[in-house]
C-alpha positions in Angstrom: 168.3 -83.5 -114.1 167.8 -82.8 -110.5 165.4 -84.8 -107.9 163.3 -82.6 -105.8 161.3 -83.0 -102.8 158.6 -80.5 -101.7 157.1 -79.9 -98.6 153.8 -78.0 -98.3 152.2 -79.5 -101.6 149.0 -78.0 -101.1 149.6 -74.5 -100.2 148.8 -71.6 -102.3 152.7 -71.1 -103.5 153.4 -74.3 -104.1 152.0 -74.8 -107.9 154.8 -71.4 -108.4 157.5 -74.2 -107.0 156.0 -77.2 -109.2 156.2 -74.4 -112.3 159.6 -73.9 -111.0 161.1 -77.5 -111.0 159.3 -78.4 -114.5 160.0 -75.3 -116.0 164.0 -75.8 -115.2 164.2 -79.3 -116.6 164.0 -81.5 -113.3 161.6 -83.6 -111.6 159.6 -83.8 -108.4 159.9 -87.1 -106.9 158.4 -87.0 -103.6 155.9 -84.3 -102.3 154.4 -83.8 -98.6 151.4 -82.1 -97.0 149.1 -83.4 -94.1 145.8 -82.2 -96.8 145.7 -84.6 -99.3 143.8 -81.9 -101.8 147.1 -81.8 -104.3 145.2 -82.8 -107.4 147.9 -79.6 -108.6 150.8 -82.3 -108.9 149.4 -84.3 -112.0 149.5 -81.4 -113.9 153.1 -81.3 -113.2 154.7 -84.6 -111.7 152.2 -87.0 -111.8 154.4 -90.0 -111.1 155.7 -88.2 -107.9 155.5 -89.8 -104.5 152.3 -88.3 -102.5 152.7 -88.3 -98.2 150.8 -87.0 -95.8 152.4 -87.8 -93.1 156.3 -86.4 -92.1 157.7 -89.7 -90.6 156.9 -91.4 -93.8 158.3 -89.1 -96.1 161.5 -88.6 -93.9 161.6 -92.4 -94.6 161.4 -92.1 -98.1 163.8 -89.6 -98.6 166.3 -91.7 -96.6 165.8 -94.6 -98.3 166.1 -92.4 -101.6 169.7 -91.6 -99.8 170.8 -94.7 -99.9 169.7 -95.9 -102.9 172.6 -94.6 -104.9 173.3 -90.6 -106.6 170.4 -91.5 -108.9 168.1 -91.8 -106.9 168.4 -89.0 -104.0 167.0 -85.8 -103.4 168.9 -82.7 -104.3 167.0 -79.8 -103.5 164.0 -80.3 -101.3 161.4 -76.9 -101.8 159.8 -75.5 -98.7 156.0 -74.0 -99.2 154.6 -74.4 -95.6 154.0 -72.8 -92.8 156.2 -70.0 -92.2 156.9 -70.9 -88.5 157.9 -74.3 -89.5 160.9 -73.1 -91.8 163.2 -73.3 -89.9 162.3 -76.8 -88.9 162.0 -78.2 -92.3 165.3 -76.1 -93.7 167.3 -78.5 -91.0 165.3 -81.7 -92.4 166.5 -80.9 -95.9 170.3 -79.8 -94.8 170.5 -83.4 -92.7 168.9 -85.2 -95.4 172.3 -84.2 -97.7 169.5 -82.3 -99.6 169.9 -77.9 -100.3 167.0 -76.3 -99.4 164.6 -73.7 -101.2 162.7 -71.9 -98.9 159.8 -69.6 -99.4 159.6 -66.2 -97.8 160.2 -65.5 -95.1 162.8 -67.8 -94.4 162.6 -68.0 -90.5 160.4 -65.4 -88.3 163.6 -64.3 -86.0 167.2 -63.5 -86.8 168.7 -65.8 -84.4 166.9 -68.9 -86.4 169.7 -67.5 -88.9 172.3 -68.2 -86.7 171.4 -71.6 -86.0 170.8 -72.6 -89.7 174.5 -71.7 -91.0 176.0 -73.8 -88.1 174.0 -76.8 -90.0 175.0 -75.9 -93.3 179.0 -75.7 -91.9 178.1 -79.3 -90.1 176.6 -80.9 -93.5 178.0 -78.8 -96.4 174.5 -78.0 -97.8 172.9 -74.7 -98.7 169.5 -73.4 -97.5 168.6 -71.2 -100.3 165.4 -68.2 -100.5 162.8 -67.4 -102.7 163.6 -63.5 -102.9 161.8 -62.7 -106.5 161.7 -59.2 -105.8 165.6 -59.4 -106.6 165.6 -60.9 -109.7 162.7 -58.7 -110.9 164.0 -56.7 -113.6 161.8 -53.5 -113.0 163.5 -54.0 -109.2 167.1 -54.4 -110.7 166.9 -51.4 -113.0 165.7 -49.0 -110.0 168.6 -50.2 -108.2 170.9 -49.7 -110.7 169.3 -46.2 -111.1 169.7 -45.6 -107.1 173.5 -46.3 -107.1 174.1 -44.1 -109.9 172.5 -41.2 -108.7 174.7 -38.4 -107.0 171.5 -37.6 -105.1 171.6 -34.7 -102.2 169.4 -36.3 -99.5 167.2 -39.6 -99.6 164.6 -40.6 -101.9 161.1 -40.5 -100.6 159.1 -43.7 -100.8 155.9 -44.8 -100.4 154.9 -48.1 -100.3 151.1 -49.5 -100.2 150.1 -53.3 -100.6 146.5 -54.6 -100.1 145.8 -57.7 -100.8 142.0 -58.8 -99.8 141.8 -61.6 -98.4 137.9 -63.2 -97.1 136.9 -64.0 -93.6 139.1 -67.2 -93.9 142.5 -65.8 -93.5 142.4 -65.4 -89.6 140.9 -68.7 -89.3 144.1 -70.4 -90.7 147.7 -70.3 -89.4 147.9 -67.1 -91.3 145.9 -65.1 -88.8 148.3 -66.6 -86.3 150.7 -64.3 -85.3 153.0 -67.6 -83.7 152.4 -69.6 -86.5 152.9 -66.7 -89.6 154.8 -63.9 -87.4 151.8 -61.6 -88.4 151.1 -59.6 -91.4 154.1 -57.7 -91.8 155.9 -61.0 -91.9 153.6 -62.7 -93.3 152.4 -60.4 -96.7 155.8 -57.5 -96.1 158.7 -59.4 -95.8 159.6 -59.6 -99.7 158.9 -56.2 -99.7 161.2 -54.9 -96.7 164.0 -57.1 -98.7 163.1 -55.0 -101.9 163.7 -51.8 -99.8 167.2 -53.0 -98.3 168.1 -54.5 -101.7 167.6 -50.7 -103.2 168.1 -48.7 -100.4 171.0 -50.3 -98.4 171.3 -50.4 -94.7 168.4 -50.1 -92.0 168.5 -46.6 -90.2 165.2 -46.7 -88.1 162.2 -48.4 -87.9 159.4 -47.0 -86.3 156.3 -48.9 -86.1 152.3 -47.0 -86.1 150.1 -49.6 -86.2 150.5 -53.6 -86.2 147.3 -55.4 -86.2 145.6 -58.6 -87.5 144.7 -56.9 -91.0 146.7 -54.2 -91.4 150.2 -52.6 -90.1 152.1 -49.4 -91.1 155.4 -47.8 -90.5 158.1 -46.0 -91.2 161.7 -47.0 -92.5 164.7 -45.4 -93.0 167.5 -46.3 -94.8 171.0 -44.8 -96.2 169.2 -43.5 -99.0 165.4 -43.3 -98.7 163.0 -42.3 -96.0 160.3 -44.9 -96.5 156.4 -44.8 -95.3 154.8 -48.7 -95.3 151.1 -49.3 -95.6 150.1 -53.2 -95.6 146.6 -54.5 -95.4 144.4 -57.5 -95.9 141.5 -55.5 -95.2 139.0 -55.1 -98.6 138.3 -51.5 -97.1 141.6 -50.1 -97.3 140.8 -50.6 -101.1 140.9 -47.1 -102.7 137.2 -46.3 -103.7 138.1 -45.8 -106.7 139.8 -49.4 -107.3 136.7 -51.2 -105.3 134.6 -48.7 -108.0 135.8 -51.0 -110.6 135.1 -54.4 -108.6 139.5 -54.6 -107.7 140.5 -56.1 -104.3 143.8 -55.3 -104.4 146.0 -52.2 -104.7 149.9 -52.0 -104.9 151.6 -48.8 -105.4 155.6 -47.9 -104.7 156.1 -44.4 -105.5 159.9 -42.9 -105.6 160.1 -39.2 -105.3 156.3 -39.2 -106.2 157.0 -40.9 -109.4 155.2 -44.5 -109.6 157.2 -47.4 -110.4 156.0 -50.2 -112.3 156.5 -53.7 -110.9 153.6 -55.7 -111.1 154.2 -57.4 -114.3 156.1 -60.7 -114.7 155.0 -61.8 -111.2 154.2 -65.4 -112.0 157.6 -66.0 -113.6 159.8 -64.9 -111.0 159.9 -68.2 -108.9 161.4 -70.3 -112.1 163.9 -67.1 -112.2 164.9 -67.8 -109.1 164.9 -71.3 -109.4 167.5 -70.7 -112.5 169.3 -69.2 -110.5 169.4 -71.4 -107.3 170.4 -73.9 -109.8 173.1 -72.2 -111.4 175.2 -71.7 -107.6 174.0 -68.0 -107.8 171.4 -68.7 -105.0 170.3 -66.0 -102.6 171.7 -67.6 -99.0 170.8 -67.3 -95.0 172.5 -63.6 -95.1 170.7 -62.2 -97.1 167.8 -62.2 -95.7 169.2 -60.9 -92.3 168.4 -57.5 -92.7 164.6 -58.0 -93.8 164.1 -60.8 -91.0 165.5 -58.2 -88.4 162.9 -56.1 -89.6 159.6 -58.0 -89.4 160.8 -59.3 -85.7 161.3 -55.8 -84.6 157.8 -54.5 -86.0 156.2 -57.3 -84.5 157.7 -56.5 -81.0 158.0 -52.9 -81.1 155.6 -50.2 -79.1 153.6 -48.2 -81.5 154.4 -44.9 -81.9 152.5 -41.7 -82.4 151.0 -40.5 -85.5 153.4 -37.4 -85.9 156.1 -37.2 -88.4 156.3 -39.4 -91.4 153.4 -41.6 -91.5 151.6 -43.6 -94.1 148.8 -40.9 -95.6 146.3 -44.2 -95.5 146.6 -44.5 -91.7 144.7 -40.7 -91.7 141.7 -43.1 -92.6 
C-alpha cells in the first residue's frame, strides 16, 4: 500500500484522483487546497491530513520523510491550477515523492525541459494523467490507423463543447496566464489523442482563439484535422439544446463517427493502474501536445480559406 499526497483537494478533478487512490488499494494521507470546502475526502480518506496552507503541508510531508519508509509519501497527485504545475511537480520530485499530474502538465515546452533535469537530480518520476490513451475505444482506432495501407490522410473532425455558466471567466480558468486559455485548458487531452493516433505534427494553423471558443486546423503524418472547442452554450447544436443538452462532442474519421464517450469516469483509476505498475505516461510524452497549445495560443489567426472547422461558418 502506497501513501499519497494531493494537492488541489477541492477542485472539480480531484474526487476522479481520490476514486483513483482508493480504487487501487492505497491511501491518501495528507491533502492540500487554500478552500477548505473538501467535505469530498470523507467519502474517501477520512482520516487524511486536511491543509490549507502550502508551508504547512510542505512541513508535513517532510516530517512524513523522516519519519521512516512507512510513513512517507510516494506519489503526491496534482489537481490545481494548471499554471502551477510545474511548480508543484518540483515540490513532489524534491520531496523524494513521484508526481501524478493532471492535464496539461505544464503550459510551455521548455517547463519540460526543466522538469527532467529534476527527475535526473532526484531520481523521481513526474507522471500524467493522459486517459485518452488508455481509452480502449482510443486504442482500438489506433491500432486500426497503423494497420491501414491508406493512400492519403484520414479526415478528421473534431468538436467539443462543454457549457460552462457565467462563472468560468471569473476563476483562473478564464485566465489565459493562469490556465493557458481554452485550448490548453479544455483541448490539450484531445491534441494528445490526435498525436497518439495520428503521429507527428505537420502544421498548425490557428482561426480563432478567444475566451470561449478556439478553432484550427492540424495536420499530421496521417490525418488532416479541423478543431472546434467551445465553452459557449450557443455553439450547442439546436438540435442538442432542443433536448435541454449543454454539451456536444463529436470525432468523425473519414465521416464515420467514432464512439468515445463511454467509460469516461473510469479512466483516471486506469491510469492510476498503470502509473503504479511503472507503465506511467512520462514528461515526453506530452511534448508534442504541449507544443501545440503554446503555439495556438501565440500564433496570428489566419484566414477562413481552406480547411476550416464547418462550425466557425456560424
Amino acid at each position: 500500500m502506497k501513501n499519497f499526497a494531493l494537492i488541489g483537494a477541492a477542485g472539480y478533478i480531484a474526487p476522479r484522483h481520490m476514486k483513483a487512490i482508493k480504487d487501487t488499494g492505497n491511501r491518501l494521507v495528507a491533502a492540500l487546497d487554500p478552500n477548505d470546502s473538501v467535505g469530498i475526502i470523507d467519502s474517501h480518506f477520512p482520516d487524511a491530513e486536511f491543509f490549507t496552507e502550502f508551508e504547512r503541508f510542505d512541513r508535513h510531508v517532510d516530517k512524513m520523510r523522516r519519519v521512516g519508509d512507512d510513513k512517507r509519501i510516494d506519489y503526491v497527485s496534482i489537481c490545481s491550477p494548471n499554471y502551477l504545475h510545474d511548480s508543484h511537480m518540483r515540490f513532489a520530485l524534491r520531496s523524494g515523492a513521484d508526481a501524478i499530474c493532471e492535464k496539461p502538465l505544464v503550459l510551455n515546452p521548455w517547463n519540460i525541459d526543466g522538469l527532467q533535469e529534476i527527475e535526473r537530480d532526484t531520481g523521481r518520476k513526474a507522471n500524467t494523467i493522459l486517459q485518452l490513451r488508455v481509452h480502449p475505444a482510443i486504442i482500438a482506432l489506433r491500432d486500426q490507423v497503423a494497420a491501414q495501407n491508406k493512400d492519403g490522410k484520414h479526415e478528421v473532425d473534431l468538436t467539443y463543447i462543454t457549457s460552462r455558466g457565467h462563472w468560468y471567466l471569473q476563476s483562473w480558468k478564464g485566465d489565459v496566464k493562469k490556465s493557458g486559455g481554452i485550448a490548453t485548458n479544455i483541448g490539450v487531452h484531445f491534441f494528445d489523442m490526435l498525436h497518439y493516433i495520428f503521429g507527428a505534427l505537420q502544421a498548425n494553423v490557428v482561426h480563432a482563439n478567444a475566451e470561449t471558443r478556439a478553432s484550427g486546423y492540424l495536420e499530421y503524418e496521417r490525418a488532416r484535422v479541423r478543431w472546434f472547442l467551445s465553452v459557449d452554450y450557443n455553439d450547442v447544436p439546436e438540435a442538442q439544446q432542443a433536448v435541454g443538452q449543454r454539451t456536444y462532442r463529436s470525432i468523425t474519421v473519414d465521416g464515420q463517427e467514432i464512439e468515445f464517450s463511454g467509460g469516461f469516469t473510469d479512466l483516471h483509476t486506469r491510469s492510476y493502474e498503470e502509473i503504479l505498475a511503472g507503465r506511467g505516461f512520462g514528461l515526453e510524452e506530452n511534448r508534442v501536445a504541449i507544443e501545440t497549445v503554446s503555439t495556438i495560443r501565440n500564433a496570428s489567426l489566419a484566414s477562413l480559406t481552406g480547411d476550416y472547422h464547418p462550425f466557425l461558418k456560424k
